[in-house]
N, C-alpha and C positions, 0 to 999 in steps of 0.2 A: 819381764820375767826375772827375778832372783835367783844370780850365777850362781851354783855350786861348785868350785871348784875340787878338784880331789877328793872327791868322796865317791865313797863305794856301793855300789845298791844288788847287795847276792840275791834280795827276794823280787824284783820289780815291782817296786811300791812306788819310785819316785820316777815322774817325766823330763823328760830332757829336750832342749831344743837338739836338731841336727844340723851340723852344717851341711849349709850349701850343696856343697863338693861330696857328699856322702847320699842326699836323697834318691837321689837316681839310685845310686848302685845298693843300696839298702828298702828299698820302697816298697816291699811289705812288710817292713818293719815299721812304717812311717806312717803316722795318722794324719789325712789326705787333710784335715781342716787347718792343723797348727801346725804342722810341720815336727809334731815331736816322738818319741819315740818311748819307750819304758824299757830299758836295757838292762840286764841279769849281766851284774861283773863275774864272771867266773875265775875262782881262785883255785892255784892246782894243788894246794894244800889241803883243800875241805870237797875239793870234786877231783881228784887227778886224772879221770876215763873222761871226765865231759871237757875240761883243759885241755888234754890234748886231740881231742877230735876236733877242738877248733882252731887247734895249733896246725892238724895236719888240712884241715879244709884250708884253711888262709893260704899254705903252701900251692895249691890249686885255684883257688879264685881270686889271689892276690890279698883278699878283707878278712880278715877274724871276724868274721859276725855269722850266725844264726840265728833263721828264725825258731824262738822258743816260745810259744802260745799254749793253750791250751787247746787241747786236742779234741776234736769233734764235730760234726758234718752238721750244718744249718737244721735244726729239731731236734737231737740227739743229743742225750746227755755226755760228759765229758768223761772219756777214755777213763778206764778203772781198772781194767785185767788185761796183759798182753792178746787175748782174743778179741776183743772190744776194739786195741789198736789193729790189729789184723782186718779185722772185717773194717772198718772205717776206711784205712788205707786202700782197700779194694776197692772202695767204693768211688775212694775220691779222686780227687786228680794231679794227686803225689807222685812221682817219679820213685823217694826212695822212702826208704823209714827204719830208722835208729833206733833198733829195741833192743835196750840192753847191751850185749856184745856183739851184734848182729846188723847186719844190714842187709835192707830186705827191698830190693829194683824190681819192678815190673817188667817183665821180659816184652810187653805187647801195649806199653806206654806210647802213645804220639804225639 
């Protein structure tokens, strides 16, 4: 595969290998065949609210990383209205969910 070094990818268009020492602790981010990932660099210039909510998760899970996919339960089309995220979220088996300025825990999660 052809290193990219320092280059930035704000929309997830480009794949990347992962190291080693990060599959584990990132591994739903990691596609199970190549080991590679599609990572959204977040700049806190052009996103400041989504930069630092990764700034403050890292402070908690030790990793600046999220998973940021597209949103939607196995047949359903992909999230479009904060309702749409609501009802998906209930459905699924999300602990939490980041809408907006919000954060939104299942009290009855196991």
């Amino acid at each position: 595969m052809h290193v990219i070094k320092n280059h930035k990818n704000p929309y997830m268009t480009i794949s990347f290998d992962v190291k080693k020492k990060y599959i584990d602790k990132i591994s739903a981010a990691v596609h199970p065949f190549d080991k590679t990932c599609r990572p959204q660099f977040v700049s806190k210039k052009i996103n400041p609210e989504y930069h630092n909510l990764i700034k403050e998760f890292k402070k908690i899970a030790k990793i600046g990383v999220l998973l940021n996919t597209s949103f939607n339960l196995h047949g359903e089309p992909i999230v479009f209205q904060p309702k749409d995220a609501i009802k998906s979220f209930l459905k699924s088996g999300l602990k939490y969910l980041y809408i907006g300025k919000y954060l939104v825990k299942k009290t009855n999660y196991k």
